[in-house]
N, C-alpha and C positions, 0 to 999 in steps of 0.2 A: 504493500500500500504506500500509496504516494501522496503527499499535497503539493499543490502548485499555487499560490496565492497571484494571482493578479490584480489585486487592491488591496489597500489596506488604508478607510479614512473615518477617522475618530475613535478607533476600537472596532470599526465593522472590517467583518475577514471577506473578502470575495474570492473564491478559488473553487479548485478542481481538486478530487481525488482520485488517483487513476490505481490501475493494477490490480484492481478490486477483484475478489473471487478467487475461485480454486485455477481459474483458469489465467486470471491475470484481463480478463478485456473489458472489464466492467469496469465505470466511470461516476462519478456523481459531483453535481454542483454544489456547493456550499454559497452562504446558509442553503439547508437546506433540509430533511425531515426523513424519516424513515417510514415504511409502511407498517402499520401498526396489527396486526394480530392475535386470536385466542387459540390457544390449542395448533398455530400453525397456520390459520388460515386465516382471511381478512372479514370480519366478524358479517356475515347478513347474505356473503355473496362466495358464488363460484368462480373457478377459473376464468372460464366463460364471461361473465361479468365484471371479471376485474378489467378483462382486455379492453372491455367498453370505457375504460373511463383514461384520460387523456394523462400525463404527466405522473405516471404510478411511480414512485422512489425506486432507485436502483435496490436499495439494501431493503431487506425488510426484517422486521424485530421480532422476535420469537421469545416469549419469556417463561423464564424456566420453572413460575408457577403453575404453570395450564400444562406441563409437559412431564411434569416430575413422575409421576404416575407410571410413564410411557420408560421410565428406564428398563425395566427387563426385556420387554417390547424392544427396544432399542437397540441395546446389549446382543440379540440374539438376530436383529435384521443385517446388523454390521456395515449396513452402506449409506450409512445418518441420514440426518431430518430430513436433509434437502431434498432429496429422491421417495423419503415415503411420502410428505406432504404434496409433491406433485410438483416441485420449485425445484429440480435440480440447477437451472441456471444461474440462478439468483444467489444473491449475498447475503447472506445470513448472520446477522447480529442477534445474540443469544444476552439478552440481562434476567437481573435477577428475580423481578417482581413484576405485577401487569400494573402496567398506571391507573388503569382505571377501576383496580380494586384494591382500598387503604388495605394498608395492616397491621395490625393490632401491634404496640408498642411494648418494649419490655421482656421479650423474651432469648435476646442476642447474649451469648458470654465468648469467656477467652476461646471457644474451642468450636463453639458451633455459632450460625446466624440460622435462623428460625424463615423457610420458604411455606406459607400461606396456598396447600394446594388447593382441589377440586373437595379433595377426603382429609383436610385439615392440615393443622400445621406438621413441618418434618424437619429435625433438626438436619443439620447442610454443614457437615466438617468437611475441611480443605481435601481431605481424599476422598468424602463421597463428591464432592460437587465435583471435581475433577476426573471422575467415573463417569457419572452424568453428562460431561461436555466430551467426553473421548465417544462417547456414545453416539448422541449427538451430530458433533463431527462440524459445528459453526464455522465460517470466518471468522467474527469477530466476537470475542466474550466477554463482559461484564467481570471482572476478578469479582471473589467473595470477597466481602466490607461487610462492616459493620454504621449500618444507614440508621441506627435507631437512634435520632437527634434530632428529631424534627416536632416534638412536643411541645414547644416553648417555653420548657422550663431544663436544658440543658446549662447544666452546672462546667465550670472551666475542669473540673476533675473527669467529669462522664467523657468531655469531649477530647479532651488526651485520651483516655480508654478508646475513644472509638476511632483513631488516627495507630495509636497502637497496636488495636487490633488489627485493623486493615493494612498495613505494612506488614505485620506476621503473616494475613492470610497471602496477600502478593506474595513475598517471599516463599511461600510456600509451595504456591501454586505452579510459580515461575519455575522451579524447581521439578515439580509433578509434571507439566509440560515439556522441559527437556529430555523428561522417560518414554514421552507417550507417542509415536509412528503418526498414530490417527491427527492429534495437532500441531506437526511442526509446520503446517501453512496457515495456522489460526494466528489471531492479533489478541495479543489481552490486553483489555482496556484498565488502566490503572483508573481509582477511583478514589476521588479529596474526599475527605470526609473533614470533620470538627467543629460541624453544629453552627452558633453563630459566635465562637469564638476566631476573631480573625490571627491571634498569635496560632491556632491551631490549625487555621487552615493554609495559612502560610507553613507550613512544618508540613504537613500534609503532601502539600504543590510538591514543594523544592525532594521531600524524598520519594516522593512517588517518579519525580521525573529523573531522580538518578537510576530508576530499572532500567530493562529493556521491553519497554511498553511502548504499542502503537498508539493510542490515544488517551484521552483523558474522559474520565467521567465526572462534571460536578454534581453531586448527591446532596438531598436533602432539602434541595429547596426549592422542595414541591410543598403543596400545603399554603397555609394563611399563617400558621404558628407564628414566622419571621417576619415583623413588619417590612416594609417594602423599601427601605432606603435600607436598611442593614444589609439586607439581600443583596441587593445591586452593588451596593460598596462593597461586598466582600467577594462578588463574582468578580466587577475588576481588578480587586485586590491578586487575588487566586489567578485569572488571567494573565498578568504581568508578567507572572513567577514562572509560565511555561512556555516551554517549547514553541517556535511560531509553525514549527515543522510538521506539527502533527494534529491533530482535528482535535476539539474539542466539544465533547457531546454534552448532553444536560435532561434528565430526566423529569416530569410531573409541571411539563411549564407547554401549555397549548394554546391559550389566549392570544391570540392574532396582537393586542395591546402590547402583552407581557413578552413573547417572543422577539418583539423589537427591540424592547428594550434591554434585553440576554443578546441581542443580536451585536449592540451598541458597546457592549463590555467583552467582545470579542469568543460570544459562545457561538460556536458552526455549525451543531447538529441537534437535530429537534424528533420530538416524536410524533405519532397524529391518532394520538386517543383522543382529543378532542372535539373529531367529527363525529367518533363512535358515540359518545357521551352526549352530543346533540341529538342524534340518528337515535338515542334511548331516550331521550324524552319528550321525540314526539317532534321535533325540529327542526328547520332548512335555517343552513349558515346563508345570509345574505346581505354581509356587509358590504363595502363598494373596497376595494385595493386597485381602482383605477386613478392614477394619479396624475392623468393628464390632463382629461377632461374639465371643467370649469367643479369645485369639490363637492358642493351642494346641488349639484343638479345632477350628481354622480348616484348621492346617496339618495336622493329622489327616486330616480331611474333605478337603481340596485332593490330597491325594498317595493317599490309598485305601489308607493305611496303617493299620487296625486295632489292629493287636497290634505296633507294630516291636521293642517288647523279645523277643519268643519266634518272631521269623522270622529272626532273623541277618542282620538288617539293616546289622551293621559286615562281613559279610561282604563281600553284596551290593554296598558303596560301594568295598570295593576293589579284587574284580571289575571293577566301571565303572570305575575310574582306570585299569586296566591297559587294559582296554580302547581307551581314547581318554580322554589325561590333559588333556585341553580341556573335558571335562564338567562342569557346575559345579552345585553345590546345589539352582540352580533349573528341573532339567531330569532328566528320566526314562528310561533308555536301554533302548530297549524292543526292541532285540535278545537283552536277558537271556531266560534261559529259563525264568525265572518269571512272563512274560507270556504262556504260553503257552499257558494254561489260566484265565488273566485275560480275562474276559467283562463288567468294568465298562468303561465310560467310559475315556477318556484321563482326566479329571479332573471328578470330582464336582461335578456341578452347573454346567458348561460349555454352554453354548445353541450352541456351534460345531457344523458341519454335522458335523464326523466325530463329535465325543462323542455328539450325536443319534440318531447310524446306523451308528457301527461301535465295536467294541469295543479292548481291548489286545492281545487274543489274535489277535485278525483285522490290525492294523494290525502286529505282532510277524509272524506268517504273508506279508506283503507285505514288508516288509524282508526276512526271512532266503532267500526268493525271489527277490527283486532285482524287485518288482515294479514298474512306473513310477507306480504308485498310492498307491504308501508317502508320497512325496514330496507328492503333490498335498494328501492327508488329512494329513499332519504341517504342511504349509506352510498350509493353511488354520486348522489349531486355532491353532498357534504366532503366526501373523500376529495373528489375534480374539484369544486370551489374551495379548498383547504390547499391542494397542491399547486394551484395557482398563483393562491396568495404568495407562496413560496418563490416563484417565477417571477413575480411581480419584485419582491424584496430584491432581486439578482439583475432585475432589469435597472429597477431606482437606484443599487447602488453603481451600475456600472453608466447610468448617465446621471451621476452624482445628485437625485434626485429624491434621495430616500426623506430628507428633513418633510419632502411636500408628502410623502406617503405616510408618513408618521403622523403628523399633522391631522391629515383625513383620517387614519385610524380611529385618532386618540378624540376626533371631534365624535364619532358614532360608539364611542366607551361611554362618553359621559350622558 
């Protein structure tokens, strides 16, 4: 694996990772996001329907809660994930947890970190989980760490503990991997851990980056626990400290808002539970990430908003809160019953299979039925409108235009 930066303006990285794969021909843009996954597959849809949706991530994320199960299964297929799942060409990035399901805090010590399966929790020492990935057989792996700091009430002792930890379990690993035939074309991801203490995650960076690790993981700051300037500052802080040479990925951060701003402190790689988490509750992402067009007559056009002063539009938003207070600005809850008679598009001017061929009223009529088709048409717009966005961030910053896309973001947050 390789990076090639061809920008680099205020802490945003623009580049290329090449040599991806088992095979070496696989490519990805930075920033830029991984395809997100349960059990292997991309949650609502098949093969078939993935092909439908435009700008699909080279890499896709495999997490090794939805999969733990499948070790004996795995063990005795001998030719990994990538070929039973039906993805032999693909790039496979194996972490340790699904983002879109918390988990329960408190049960990590010196020898094992605690994986949250299907059939509950399973303690994970440096030699099973390294069983597990030989199994497997990924490109790229998440090292075990110790991620249980995200509470808000991390003490500066816990978060030494959890930097401590996770330099044993590296070490450990890296080790286990010099034994193993099955991963010597695998990348392990080293992973900062130390909560929000920034003397620990500095200590973190600087020895995580003396291994020989392909990438970096910053952990932990997913969640609300860390107020929002702590966070940032300590992502730049932690940025600084590494390698310009190797990617830097970032777990539990999907918000179109918040990704920019990880974008901004020089984080490159993102995940897309976020569309899935819309697509569950009922959803279409339909913010505007057009950033050339005049900005309010963007986000007019994006959402099929006409008139919102004379439709009771303050209504409408807090109907949606009450409904499901997880909703956020950049998402359309189309169980309301003013999509019911709504025969536009999911979102003006969208080339996604559903906006082409079905309407609000028709995808509103498969929700409020429980249809299993809701799902598939919301996961495929929200998937294509989410990978866009992505394109759009690579566009803006290669005609140094990101401050105007930020801008219109952060005007349809608030």
């Amino acid at each position: 694996m390789k990076l090639s930066l061809s920008k680099v303006v205020s802490g945003c990285r623009l580049g290329t990772l090449t040599n991806l794969g088992k095979n070496g021909v696989q490519t990805m843009e930075l920033p830029g996001c991984l395809l997100y996954t349960k059990t292997g597959s991309p949650p609502h849809l098949t093969h078939d329907t993935l092909q439908a949706i435009k700008g699909v991530p080279a890499v896709v994320q495999l997490t090794l809660s939805t999969l733990v199960e499948l070790h004996e299964v795995m063990e005795e297929y001998k030719e990994g994930i990538g070929k039973f799942i039906g993805m032999p060409e693909s790039v496979l990035y194996c972490s340790l947890h699904d983002p879109g399901t918390p988990c329960p805090p408190g049960y990590n010590n010196n020898k094992t970190v605690s994986i949250w399966g299907y059939g509950g929790r399973m303690e994970m020492t440096a030699s099973k989980f390294m069983s597990m990935q030989r199994a497997l057989q990924p490109d790229w792996l998440q090292c075990l760490s110790d991620g249980d700091t995200i509470s808000g009430e991390t003490t500066r002792k816990r978060a030494k503990k959890s930097v401590d930890r996770s330099l044993s379990f590296l070490d450990e690993c890296l080790q286990l991997q010099k034994k193993s035939p099955e991963l010597q074309g695998s990348v392990m991801v080293g992973v900062i851990e130390g909560g929000d203490v920034l003397e620990e995650r500095l200590r973190s960076a600087k020895e995580t980056a003396k291994r020989p690790v392909g990438g970096f993981l910053l952990d932990g700051f997913q969640g609300q626990a860390m107020a929002k300037e702590t966070k940032l500052k300590l992502m730049a802080s932690v940025t600084a400290e590494l390698p310009e040479d190797k990617p830097r990925l970032i777990h539990g951060i999907g918000k179109p808002d918040e990704v920019l701003e990880c974008i901004e402190r020089g984080v490159d790689v993102f995940e897309s539970f976020f569309p899935y988490q819309v697509t569950e509750r009922g959803c279409a992402l339909s913010f505007s990430y057009n950033y050339n067009p005049d900005p309010e007559a963007a986000v007019i056009k994006q959402n099929g908003i006409q008139d919102a002063g004379k439709n009771g539009t303050e209504k409408d938003i807090n109907e949606t809160s009450k409904a499901d207070p997880e909703i956020t600005l950049f998402e359309i809850f189309l169980k309301e019953k003013r999509y019911r008679d709504d025969f536009g598009p999911l979102v003006h001017g969208c080339t996604c299979y559903c906006c082409q061929n079905h309407s609000r009223a028709y995808v509103h009529h498969l929700l409020v039925t429980n249809e299993l088709l809701a799902g598939v048409l919301l996961m495929m717009h929200n998937f294509q409108h989410y990978f866009s966005f992505f394109h759009s961030i690579r566009d803006a910053l290669r005609d140094d235009r990101l401050d105007q896309l930020k801008e219109l973001i952060f005007r349809q947050a608030l």
